[in-house]
C-alpha positions in Angstrom: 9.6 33.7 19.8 10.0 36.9 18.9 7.1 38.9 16.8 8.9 38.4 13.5 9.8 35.1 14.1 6.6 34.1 14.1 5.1 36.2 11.3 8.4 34.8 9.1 7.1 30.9 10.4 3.8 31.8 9.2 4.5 33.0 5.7 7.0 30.4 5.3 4.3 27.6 6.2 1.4 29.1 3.9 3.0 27.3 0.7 2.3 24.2 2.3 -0.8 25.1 4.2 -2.2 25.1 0.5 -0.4 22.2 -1.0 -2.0 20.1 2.3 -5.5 21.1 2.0 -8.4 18.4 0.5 -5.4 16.5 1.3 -5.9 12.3 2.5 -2.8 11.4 5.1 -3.0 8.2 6.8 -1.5 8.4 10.2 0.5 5.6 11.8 0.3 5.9 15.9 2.0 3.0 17.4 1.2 1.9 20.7 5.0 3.4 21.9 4.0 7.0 21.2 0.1 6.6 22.7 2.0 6.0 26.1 5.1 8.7 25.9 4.5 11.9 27.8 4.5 13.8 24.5 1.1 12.1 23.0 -1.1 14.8 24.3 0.6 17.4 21.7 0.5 14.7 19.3 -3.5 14.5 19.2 -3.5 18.2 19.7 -1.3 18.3 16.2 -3.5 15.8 14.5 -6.8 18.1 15.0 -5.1 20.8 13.4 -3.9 19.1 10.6 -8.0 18.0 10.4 -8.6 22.1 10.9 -6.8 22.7 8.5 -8.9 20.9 5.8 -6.4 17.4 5.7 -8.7 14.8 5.6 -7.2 12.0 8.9 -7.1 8.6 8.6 -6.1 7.6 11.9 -4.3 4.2 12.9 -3.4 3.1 16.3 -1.2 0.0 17.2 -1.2 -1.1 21.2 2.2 -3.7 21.0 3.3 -2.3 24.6 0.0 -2.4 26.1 -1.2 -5.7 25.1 2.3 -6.9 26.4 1.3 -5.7 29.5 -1.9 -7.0 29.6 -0.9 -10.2 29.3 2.0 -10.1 31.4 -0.9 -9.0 34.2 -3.0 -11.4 33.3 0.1 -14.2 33.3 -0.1 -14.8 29.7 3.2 -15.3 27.9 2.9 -14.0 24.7 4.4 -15.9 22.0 5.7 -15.1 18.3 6.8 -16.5 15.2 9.0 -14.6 13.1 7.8 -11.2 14.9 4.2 -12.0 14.0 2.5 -12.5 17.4 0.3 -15.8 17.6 -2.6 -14.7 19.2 -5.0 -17.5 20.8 -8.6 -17.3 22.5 -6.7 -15.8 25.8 -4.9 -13.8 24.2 -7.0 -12.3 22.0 -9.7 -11.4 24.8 -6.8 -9.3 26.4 -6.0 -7.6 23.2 -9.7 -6.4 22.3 -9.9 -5.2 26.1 -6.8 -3.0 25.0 -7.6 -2.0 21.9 -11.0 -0.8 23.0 -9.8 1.2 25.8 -7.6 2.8 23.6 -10.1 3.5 21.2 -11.9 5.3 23.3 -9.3 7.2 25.2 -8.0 8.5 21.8 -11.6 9.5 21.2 -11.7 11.4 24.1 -8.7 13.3 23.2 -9.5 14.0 19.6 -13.2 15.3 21.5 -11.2 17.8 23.8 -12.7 21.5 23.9 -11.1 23.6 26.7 -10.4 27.1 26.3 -6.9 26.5 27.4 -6.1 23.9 24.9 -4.7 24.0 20.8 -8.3 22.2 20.6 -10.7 25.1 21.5 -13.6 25.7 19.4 -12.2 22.5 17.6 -15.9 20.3 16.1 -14.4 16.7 15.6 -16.3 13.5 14.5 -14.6 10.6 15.0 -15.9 7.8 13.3 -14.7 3.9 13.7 -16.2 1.0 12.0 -16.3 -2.1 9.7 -13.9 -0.6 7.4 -11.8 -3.0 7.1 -12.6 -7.2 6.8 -9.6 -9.4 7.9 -8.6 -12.9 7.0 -6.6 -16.0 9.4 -2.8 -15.7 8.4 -3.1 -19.7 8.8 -0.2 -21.9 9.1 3.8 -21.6 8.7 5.8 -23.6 8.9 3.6 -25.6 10.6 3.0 -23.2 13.3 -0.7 -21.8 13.8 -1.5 -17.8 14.0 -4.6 -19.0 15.4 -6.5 -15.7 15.6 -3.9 -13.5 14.1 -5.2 -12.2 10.6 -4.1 -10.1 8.0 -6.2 -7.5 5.6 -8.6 -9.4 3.2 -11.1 -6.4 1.8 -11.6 -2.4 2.7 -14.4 -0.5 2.1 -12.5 2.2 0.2 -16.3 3.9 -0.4 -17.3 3.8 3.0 -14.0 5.4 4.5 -14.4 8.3 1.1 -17.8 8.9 2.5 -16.6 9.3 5.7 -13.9 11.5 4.6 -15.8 13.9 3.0 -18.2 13.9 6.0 -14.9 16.0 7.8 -15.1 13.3 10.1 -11.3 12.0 11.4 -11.4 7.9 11.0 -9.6 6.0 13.9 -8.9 2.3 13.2 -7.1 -0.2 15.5 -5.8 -3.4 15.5 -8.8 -5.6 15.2 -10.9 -6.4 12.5 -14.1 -9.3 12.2 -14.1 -11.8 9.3 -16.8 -12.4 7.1 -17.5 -15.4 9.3 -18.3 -13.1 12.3 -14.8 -13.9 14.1 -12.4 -11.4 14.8 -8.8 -11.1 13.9 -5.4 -9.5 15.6 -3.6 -7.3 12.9 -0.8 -5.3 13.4 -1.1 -1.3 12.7 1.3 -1.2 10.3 -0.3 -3.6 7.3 -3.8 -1.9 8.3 -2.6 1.4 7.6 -0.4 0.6 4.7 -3.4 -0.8 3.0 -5.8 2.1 3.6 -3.4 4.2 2.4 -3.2 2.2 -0.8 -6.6 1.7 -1.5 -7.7 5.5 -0.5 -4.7 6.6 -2.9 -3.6 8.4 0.1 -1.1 11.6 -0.3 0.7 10.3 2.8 1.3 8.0 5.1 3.1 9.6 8.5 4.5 7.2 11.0 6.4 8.0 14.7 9.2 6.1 16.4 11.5 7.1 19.2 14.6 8.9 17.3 14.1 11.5 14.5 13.1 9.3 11.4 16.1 7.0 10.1 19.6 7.4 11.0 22.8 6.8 9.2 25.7 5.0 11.2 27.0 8.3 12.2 23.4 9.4 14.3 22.6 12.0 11.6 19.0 11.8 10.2 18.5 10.4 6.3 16.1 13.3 5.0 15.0 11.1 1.9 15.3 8.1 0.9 13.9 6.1 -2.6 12.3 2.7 -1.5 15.1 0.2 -2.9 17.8 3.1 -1.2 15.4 1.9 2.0 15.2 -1.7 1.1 18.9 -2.1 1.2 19.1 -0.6 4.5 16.8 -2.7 6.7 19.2 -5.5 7.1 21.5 -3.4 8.0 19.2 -1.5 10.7 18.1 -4.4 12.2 21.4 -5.4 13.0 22.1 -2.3 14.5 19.1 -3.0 17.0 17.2 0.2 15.2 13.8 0.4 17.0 10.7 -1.9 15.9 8.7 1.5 15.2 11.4 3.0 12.2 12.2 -0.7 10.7 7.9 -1.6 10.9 7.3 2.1 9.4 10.0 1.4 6.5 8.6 -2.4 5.8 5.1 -0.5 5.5 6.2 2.9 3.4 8.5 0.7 1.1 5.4 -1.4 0.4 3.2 1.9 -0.3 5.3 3.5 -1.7 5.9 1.0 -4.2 2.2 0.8 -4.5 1.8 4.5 -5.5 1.6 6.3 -2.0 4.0 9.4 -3.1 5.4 10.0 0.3 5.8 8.3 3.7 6.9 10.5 6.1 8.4 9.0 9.9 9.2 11.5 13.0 9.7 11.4 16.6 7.3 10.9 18.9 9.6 11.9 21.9 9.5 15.9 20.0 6.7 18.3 20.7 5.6 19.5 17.5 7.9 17.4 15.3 5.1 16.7 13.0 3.7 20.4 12.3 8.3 20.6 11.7 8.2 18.0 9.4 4.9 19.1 6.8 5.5 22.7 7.2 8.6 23.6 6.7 11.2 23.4 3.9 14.1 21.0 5.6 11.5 18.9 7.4 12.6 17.2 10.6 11.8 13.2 9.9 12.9 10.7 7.0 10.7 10.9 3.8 10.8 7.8 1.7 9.5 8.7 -1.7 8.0 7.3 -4.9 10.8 6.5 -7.1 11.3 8.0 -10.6 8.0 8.2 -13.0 7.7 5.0 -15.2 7.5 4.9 -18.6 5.2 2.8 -21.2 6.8 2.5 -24.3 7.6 0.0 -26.8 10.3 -3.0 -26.2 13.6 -3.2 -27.9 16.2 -5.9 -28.3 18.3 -4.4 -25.0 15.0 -5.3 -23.1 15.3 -9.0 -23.8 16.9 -10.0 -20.2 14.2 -7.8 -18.2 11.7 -9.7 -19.8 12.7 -12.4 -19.5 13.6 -12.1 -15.6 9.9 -10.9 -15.1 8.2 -13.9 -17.1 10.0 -16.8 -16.3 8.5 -17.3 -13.0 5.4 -17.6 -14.6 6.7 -19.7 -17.4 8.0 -21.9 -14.4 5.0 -22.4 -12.7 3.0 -23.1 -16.3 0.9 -19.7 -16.2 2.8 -18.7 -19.2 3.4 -20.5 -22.1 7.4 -20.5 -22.3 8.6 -18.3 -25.0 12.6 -19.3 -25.7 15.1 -15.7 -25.7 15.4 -16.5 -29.8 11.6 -16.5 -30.0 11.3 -13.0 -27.5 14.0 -11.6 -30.2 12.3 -12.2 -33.1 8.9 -11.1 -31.2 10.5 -8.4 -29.5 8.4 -5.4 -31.6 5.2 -6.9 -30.7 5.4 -6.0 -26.9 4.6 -3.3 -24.6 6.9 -2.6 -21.5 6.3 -0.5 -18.8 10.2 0.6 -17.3 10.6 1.8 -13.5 14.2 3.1 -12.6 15.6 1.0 -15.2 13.6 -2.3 -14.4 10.8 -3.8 -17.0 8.3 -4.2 -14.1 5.2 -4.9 -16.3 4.8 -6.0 -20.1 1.9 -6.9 -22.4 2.3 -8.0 -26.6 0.3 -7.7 -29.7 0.0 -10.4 -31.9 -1.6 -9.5 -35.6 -3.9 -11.8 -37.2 -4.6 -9.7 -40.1 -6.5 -12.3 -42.1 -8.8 -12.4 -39.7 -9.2 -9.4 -39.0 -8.6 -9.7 -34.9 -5.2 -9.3 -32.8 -4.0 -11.4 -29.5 -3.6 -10.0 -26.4 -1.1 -11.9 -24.5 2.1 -12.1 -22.2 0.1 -9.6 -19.9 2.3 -9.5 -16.4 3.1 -7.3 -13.6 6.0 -7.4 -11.2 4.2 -9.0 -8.1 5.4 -6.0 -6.1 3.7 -3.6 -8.2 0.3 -4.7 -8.4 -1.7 -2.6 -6.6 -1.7 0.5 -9.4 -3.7 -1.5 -12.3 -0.7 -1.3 -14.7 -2.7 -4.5 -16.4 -5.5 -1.9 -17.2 -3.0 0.3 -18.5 -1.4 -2.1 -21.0 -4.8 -3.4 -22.0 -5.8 0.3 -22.7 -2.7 0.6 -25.2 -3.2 -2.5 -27.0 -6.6 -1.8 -27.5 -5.6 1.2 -28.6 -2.9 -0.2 -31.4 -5.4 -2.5 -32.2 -8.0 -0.1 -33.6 -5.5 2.1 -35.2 -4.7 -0.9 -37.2 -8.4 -1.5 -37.6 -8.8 -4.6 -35.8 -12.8 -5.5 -35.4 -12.2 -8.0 -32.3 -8.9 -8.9 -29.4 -8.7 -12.5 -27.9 -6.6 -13.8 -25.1 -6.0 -17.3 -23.4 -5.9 -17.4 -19.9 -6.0 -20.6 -18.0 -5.6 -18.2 -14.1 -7.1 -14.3 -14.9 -10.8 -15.3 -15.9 -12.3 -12.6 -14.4 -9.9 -9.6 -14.5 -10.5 -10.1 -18.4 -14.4 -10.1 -17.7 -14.5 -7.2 -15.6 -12.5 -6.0 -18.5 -15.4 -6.1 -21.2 -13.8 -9.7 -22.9 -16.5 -12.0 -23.0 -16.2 -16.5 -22.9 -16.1 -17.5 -26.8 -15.0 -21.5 -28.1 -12.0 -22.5 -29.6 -13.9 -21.7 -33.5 -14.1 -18.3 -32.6 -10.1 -18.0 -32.8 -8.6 -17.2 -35.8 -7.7 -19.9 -38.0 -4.0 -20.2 -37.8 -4.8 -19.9 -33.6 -7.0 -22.5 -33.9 -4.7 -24.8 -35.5 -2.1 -24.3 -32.7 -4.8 -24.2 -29.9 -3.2 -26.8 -27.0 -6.6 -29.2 -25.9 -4.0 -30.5 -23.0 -3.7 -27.0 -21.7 -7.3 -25.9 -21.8 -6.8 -22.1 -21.4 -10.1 -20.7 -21.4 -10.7 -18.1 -24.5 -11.9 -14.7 -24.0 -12.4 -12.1 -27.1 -13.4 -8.1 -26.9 -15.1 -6.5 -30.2 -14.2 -3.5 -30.6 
């Protein structure tokens, strides 16, 4: 490269050298790019990005290498829909792998030499307890044995570390609050993490240059349902299990409120510095889809609503409100709108003579749970509530007890509700009662 070149690369980079810094990315490293010749650079790429002031959340998978293992140790592994059932055998191969990964990525991030990216480089690397896994149980009547899934993270423990400049490397395996350990794939650990650390990013590698359209070119963004739609499609196609396992997991975070999921080659020296420092990027980004909206609902709303609380209606969570009796209620409720869809709604219902309002209808579309839009539509009927001078909010619940507790409501009787309330109170249904002053 020629002396301008690289000045020109330089100044072109610096916008983003600043937009990166104090900076959380969560780093996806499946067990496909750990053994391709270009892994080295890879690591040496990573500890810049941690020079650089991004705080590393690093997770490894080890699919090929366990599948060695076993095949060594004449094991066959076995799967149910993808999910690899993982007995007492089985296991004992897979904690030999991951630990000798551990520590062979260790090493790597602890490289000095003078004739390495990496000199004068000071890294911590710090693994733990971070995360606490649960069984995945039975389906369809087939044990996962010792195959778990994320139950709890210790979002202040990883901050802590974070903020210590140390890089966090995580694998596969994570112990129960029984003292067993559990076999859990990369992907959900990392997607997770991301989501609970509010992560900036989550960046992921697989063996082509990010996701491909039928004609080989690379798909520079995509929104999640754009990426949704496309997974049939790719798996048909035979797309590798590292892009459709990295879309499953940025679709997920994405939809959770992780802004941007980035996914490069692993086979391409320095396609990661290409793809966060530079303008065209190199990879796929799949993106957080347009801003939502809180505002109030109107009669065109009717049929979102009703699409997001009939499930609960149908499994008796929800009292069931008829689509004459939504119309006629329609200006009591909160909606919040994403892309067009009502994914979360709350209403307001006045009991001026007494002084007091009902908080009720309060759901969230299952897949976008993990931002605390509840504590969101709380905060604005609580808020419409004391503009209107209200002294106390109730809500029945016979399934969110404590979310309204950890909310300030506290347990009242049934003679604490307003009088016309009271007189339609359902003894059968037993919802418990729960009232904020305010």
């Amino acid at each position: 490269m020629r002396t301008t070149e690289l000045v020109d690369g330089f100044r072109h980079s610096a916008p983003y050298l600043n937009a990166h810094r104090g900076k959380t990315f969560v780093v996806m490293l499946g067990g496909e790019a750990i053994e391709d010749g270009n892994f080295r650079s890879i690591i040496n790429d990573i500890s810049l990005l941690h020079s650089l002031g991004i705080k590393v959340v690093l997770v490894y998978g080890a699919r090929p290498q366990i599948d060695a293992a076993l095949e060594a140790n004449a094991i066959d592994p076995a799967y149910h829909n993808g999910v690899r059932i993982t007995d007492d055998s089985t296991l004992k191969v897979i904690k030999q792998v991951a630990g000798a990964l551990q520590f062979d990525i260790t090493a790597r991030l602890s490289m000095n030499l003078s004739n390495t990216p990496m000199q004068g480089a000071q890294i911590n690397v710090v693994s733990g307890n971070f995360v606490i896994a649960q069984p995945l149980g039975v389906e369809d009547g087939i044990d996962f044995c010792l195959s778990g899934k994320v139950r709890r993270i210790d979002t202040a423990g990883l901050k802590q570390q974070l903020e210590k400049n140390s890089i966090i490397l995580m694998g596969p395996i994570a112990a129960s609050v029984t003292g067993e350990s559990f076999n859990l794939t990369a992907e959900e650990v990392a997607t997770q993490v991301a989501i609970k650390l509010k992560a900036d990013k989550i960046i992921g590698f697989s063996a082509n240059h990010g996701v491909q359209d039928e004609e080989g070119n690379v798909i520079a963004e995509l929104m999640p349902n754009d990426a949704q739609r496309m997974l049939t499609s790719l798996a048909d196609n035979k797309t590798d299990r590292g892009t459709l396992a990295f879309m499953k997991a940025a679709i997920d975070a994405c939809r959770a409120g992780v802004p941007r999921c980035h996914l490069v080659s692993y086979q391409e020296d320095g396609a990661l510095l290409q793809e966060l420092f530079t303008r065209d990027g190199i990879g796929t980004q799949i993106v957080t889809e347009s801003a939502e909206r809180l505002r109030r609902a109107s009669i065109s709303d009717i049929a979102g609503l009703i699409d997001l609380i009939r499930p609960l209606e149908q499994q008796g969570i929800l009292v069931r409100r008829s689509r004459e009796q939504l119309e006629m209620e329609i200006e009591q409720f909160m909606i919040i709108e994403r892309d067009g869809m009502v994914i979360g709604c709350a209403a307001l219902y006045p009991f001026e003579e007494d002084n007091a309002g009902e908080f009720a209808c309060l759901v969230v579309h299952p897949s976008y749970r993990d931002m605390d839009r509840g504590s969101l539509l709380l905060k604005n009927i609580v808020n419409q509530a004391k503009v209107r001078g209200y002294s106390r909010l109730f809500a029945l619940t016979t399934r969110s007890i404590h979310w309204f507790l950890e909310h300030g409501f506290q347990m009242v009787d049934v003679d604490a509700l307003p009088t016309k309330k009271k007189q339609l109170y359902n003894y059968q249904r037993r919802s418990k009662i729960l009232a904020l002053d305010l």
